[in-house]
C-alpha positions as CSV (number, residue, x, y, z in Angstrom):
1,X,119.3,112.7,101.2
2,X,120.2,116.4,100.2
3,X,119.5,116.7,96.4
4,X,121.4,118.9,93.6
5,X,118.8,118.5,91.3
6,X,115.2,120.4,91.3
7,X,113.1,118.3,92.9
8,X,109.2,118.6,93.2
9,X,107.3,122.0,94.6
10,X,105.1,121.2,97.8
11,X,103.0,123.9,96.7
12,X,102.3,122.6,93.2
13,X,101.9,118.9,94.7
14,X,99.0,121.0,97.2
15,X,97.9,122.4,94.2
16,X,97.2,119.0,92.1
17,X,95.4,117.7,95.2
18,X,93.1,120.3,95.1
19,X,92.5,119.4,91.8
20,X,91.9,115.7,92.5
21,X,89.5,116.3,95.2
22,X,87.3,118.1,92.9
23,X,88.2,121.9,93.9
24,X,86.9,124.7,91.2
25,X,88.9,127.6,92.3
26,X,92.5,127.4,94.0
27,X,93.5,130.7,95.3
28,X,97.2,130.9,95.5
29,X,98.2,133.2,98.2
30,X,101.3,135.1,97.0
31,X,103.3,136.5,94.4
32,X,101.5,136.4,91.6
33,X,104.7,134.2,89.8
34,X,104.4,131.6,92.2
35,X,104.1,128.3,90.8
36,X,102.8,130.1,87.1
37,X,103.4,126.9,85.2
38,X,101.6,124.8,86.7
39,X,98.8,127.0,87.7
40,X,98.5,127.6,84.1
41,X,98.4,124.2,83.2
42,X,95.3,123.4,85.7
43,X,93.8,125.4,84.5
44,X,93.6,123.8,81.4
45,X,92.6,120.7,83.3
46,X,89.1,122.6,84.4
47,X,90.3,124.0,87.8
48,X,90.8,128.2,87.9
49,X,93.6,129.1,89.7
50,X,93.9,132.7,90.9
51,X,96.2,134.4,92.9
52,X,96.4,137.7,95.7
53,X,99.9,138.7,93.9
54,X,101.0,139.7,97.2
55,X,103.9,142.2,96.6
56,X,106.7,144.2,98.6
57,X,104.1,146.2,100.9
58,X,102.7,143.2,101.4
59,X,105.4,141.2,102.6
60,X,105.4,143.5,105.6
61,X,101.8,144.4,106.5
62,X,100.5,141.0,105.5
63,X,97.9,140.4,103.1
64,X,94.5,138.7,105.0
65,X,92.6,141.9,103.5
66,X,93.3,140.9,99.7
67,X,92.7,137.4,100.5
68,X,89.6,137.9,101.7
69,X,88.5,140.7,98.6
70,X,89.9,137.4,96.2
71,X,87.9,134.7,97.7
72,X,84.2,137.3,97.7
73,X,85.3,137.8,94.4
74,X,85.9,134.3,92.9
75,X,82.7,132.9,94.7
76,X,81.0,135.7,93.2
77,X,82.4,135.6,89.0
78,X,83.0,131.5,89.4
79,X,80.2,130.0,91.8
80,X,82.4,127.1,92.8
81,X,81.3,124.3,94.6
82,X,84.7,124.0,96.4
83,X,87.4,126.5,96.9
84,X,90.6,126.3,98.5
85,X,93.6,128.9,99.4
86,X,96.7,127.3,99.1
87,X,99.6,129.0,101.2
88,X,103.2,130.0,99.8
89,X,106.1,130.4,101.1
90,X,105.7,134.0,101.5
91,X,102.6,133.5,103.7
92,X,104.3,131.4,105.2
93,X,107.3,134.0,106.2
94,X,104.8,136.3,107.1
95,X,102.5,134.2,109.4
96,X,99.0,134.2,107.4
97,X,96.0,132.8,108.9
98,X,94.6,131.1,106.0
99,X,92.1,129.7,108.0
100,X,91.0,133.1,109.4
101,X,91.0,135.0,106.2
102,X,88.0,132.3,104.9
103,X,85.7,132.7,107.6
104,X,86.4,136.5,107.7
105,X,86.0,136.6,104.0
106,X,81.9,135.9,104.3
107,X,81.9,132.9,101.7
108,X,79.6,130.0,102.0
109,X,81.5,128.2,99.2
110,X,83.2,125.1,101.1
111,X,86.3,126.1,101.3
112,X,89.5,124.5,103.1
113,X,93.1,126.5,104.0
114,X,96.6,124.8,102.8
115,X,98.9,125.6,105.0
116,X,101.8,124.6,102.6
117,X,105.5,126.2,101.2
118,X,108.4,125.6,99.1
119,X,110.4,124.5,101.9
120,X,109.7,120.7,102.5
121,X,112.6,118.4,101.4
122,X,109.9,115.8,100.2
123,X,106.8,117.3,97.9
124,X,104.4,114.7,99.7
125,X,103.8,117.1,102.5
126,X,102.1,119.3,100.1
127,X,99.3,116.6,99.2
128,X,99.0,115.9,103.1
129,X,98.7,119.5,103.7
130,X,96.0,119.3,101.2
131,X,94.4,116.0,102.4
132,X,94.3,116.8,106.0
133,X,91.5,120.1,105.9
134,X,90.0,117.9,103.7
135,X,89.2,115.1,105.6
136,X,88.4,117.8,108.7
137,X,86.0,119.7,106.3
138,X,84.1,116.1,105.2
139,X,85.6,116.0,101.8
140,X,86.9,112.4,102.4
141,X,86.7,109.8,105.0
142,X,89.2,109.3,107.5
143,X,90.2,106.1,106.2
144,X,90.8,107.5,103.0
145,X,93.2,110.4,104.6
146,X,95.0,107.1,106.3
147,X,95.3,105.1,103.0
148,X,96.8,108.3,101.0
149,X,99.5,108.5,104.1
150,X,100.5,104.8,103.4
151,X,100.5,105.3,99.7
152,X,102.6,108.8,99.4
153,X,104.9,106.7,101.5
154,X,105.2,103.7,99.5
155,X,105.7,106.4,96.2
156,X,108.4,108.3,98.2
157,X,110.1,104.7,99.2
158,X,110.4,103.9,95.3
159,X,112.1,107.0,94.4
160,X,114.5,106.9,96.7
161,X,115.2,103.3,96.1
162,X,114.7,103.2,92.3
163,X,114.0,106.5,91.1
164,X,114.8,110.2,90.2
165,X,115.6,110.8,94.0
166,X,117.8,107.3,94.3
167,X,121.0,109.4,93.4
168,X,122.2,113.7,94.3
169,X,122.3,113.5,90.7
170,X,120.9,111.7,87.7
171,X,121.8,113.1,84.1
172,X,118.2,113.6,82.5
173,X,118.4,111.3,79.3
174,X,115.9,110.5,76.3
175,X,116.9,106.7,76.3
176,X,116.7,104.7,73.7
177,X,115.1,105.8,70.0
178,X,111.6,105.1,69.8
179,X,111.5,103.0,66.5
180,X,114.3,100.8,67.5
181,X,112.5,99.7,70.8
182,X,109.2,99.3,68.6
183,X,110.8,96.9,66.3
184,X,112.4,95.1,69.1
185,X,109.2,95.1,70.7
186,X,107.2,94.1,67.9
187,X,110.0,91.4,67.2
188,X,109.6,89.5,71.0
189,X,105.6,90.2,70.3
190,X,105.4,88.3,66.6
191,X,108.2,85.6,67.8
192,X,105.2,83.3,69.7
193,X,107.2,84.0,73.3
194,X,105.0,85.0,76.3
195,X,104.7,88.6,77.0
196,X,103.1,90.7,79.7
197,X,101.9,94.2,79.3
198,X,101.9,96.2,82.3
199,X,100.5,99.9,82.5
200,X,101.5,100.7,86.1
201,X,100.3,104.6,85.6
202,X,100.1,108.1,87.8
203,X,97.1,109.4,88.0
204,X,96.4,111.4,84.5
205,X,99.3,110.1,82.7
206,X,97.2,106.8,82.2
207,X,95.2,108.4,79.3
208,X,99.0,108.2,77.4
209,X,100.1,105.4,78.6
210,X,97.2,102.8,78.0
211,X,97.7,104.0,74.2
212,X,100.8,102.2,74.2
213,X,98.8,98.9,75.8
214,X,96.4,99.4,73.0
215,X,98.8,100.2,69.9
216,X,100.8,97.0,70.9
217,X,97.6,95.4,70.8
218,X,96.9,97.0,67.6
219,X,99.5,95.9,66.3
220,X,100.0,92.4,67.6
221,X,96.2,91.1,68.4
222,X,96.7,87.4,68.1
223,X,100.3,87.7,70.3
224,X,100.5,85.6,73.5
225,X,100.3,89.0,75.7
226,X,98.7,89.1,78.9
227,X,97.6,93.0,79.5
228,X,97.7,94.2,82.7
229,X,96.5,97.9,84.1
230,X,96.4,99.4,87.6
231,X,92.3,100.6,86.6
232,X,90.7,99.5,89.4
233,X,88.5,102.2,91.3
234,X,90.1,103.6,94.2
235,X,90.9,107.0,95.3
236,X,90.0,110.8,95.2
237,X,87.2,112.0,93.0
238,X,88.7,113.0,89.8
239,X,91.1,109.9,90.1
240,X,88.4,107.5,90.4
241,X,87.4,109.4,87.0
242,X,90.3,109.3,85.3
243,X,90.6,105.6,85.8
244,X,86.8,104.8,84.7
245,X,87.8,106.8,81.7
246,X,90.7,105.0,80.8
247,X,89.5,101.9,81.0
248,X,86.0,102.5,78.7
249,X,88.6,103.8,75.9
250,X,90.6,100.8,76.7
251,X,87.4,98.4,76.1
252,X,86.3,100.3,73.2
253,X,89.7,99.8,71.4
254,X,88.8,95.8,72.1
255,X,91.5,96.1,74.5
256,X,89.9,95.1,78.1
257,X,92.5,94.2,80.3
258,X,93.2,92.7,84.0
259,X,93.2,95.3,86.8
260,X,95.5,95.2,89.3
261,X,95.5,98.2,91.7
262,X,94.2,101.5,91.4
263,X,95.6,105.1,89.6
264,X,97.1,106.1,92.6
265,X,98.6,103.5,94.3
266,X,101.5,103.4,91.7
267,X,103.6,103.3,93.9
268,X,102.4,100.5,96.2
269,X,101.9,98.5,92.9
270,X,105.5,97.0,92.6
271,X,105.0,93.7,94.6
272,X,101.5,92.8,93.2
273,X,102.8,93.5,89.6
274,X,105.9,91.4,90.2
275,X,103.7,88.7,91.8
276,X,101.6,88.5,88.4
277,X,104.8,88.3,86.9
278,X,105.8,85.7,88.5
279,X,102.8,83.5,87.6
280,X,102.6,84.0,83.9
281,X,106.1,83.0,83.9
282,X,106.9,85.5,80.7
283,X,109.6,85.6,78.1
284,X,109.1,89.3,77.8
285,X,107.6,92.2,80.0
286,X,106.7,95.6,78.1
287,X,106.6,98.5,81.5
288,X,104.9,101.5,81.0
289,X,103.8,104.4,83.4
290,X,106.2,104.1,86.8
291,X,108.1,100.8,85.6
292,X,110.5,101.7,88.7
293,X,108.3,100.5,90.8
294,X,108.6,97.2,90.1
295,X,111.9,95.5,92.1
296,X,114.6,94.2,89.9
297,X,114.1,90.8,91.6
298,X,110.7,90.7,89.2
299,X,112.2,91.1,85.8
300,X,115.4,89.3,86.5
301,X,116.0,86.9,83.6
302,X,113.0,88.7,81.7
303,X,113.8,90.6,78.4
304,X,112.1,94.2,79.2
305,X,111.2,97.3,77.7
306,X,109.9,100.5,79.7
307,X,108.4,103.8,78.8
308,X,108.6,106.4,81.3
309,X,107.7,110.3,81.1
310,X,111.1,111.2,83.3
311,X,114.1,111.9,81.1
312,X,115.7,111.3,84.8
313,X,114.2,107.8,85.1
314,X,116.3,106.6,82.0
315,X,119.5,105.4,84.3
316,X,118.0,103.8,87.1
317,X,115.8,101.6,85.1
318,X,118.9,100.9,83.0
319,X,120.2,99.7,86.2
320,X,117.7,97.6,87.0
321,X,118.5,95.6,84.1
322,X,115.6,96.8,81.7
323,X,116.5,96.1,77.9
324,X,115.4,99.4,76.6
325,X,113.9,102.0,78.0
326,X,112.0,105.0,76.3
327,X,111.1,108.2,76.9
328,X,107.2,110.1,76.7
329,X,108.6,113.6,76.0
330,X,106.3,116.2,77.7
331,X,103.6,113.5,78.3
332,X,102.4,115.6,81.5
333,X,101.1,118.7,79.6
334,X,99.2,116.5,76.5
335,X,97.2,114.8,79.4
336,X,95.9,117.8,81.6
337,X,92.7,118.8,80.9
338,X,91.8,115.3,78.6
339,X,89.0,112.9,79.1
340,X,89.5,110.3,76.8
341,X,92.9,108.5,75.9
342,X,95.1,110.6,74.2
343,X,97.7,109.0,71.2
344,X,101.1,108.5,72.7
345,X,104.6,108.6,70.1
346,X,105.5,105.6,71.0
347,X,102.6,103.7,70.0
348,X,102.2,105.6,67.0
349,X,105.6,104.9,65.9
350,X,104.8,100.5,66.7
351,X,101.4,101.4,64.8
352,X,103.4,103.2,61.9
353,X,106.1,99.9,61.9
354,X,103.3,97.5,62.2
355,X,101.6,98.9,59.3
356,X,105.2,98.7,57.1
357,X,105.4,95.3,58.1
């Protein structure tokens, strides 16, 4: 499908993979603009992201010389234990050998070349053109390079089916207000019907989204809510992290819930979630994280409410017949960097209702 809405950068999806498999320094070979949001905002997540701000002379002559001055210099001020250049388009234009410039450079950092641009249709080839020098350089097994390829799949799939990719265009929405979904929330929660909780999360965004798990809980201890969370310990370094993390905080809250998959197989999730469904036999379902993934055939005749972080997620989950659906405004940004669950608004707004109550 040809999109008229922005869709992911390959090069910032490369750049997050880095990340993930535990990479201090990312050395972005290009302008120095490219990708500055996001660079700026891993760096707040631990990883330094520098760049060869290759400009107009550069362009033309190539730039293998700064590259190689950049990566001396990082191993030097940062002493990394991994490093990794990640191409842009202008290298790209210009024919860079990434792979060269590293072993001409002199480091003895481990360090892997991402041969990556702006210029894939789907931003998955940036984390495969992250994964694969990995899993050449040792970093991961390749079994693990094989069960990312059949889980960026499955993620791409559920876009397109039922997700910001599933239309051209989808009009970016905050859905419904928070405090009207709490009540009704609270309402189905306090009512003695059968509810499920599902945090079906990405990565990171779990240490927002199991808030909202644990302020339902809060709020509602004795309800008849089975708590669900996709925890389970699977995946690159920092994800396998991120999900022990989560699920200590979770415990600590007196929240300790039933794992079902793993933080990045989100997108693989929807069948098994539905399944569970499907046995508990629920009145209502509360969805957080990637509800989309979850077929509509699931939550057919179930009353359900969804949190999401994509304003552009609001209509298709509408269409899928969800009751209300809310909206984590800039969720992304609060949980970069964070190693321990971080408050979400929508379960401070059930907490502040619950406490009113």
């Amino acid at each position: 499908m040809h999109y008229i809405q922005p869709r992911p950068s390959s090069i910032v999806a490369a750049l997050y993979t880095a990340r993930d498999l535990e990479v201090d320094v990312a050395i972005l070979h290009g302008p120095s603009g490219c990708s500055f949001k996001h660079a700026r905002l891993l760096e707040e997540d631990g990883m330094r992201v520098l760049t060869t701000s290759l400009a107009d002379n550069e362009f033309i002559f190539g730039g293998q010389t700064i590259l190689e001055r950049v990566l001396k210099n990082a191993e030097t001020d940062f002493r990394p234990k991994r490093m990794a250049v990640v191409g842009t388009c202008v290298s790209m234009i210009i024919g860079e050998d990434l792979r060269a410039a590293i072993d001409s450079s002199g480091v003895t950092t481990p360090t892997i070349g991402i041969d990556v641009h702006a210029g894939f249709r789907e931003n998955i080839q940036g984390v495969l053109a992250a994964l694969e020098p990995a899993a050449e350089a040792g970093w991961i097994s390749a079994d693990e390079l094989e069960r990312q390829r059949r889980l960026l799949a499955a993620a791409n799939e559920v876009e397109r089916l039922r997700g910001a990719a599933s239309k051209p265009y989808i009009e970016p929405s905050r859905g419904d207000l928070k405090h009207l979904a709490a009540r009704r929330l609270l309402a189905l929660a306090r009512s003695g019907k059968k509810g499920v909780a599902v945090m079906n999360a990405k990565k990171e965004t779990a240490y927002m989204f199991a808030d909202e798990l644990i302020a339902l809980h809060d709020a509602c201890p004795d309800a008849d809510i089975t708590y669900v969370a996709n925890l389970e310990s699977r995946g690159l370094p920092k994800v396998r992290t991120d999900a022990a993390n989560v699920l200590a905080g979770m415990r600590e809250r007196g929240l300790d819930p039933e794992l079902l998959g793993a933080l990045d197989e989100y997108g693989a999730n929807g069948d098994a979630v539905g399944e569970r469904l499907r046995e508990i036999k629920p009145d209502f379902a509360f969805l957080v994280g990637v509800p989309h993934a979850v077929p509509q055939e699931y939550t057919t005749g179930i009353e359900t409410v969804s949190v999401t972080n994509g304003p552009r997620q609001v209509a298709p989950l509408k269409d899928l017949g969800h009751a209300m659906v809310v909206v984590e405004v800039d969720l992304h940004p609060k949980t970069l960097g964070v190693r321990s669950v971080v408050e979400s608004e929508f379960g401070a707004v059930l907490r502040s209702l619950a406490g009113e109550e």
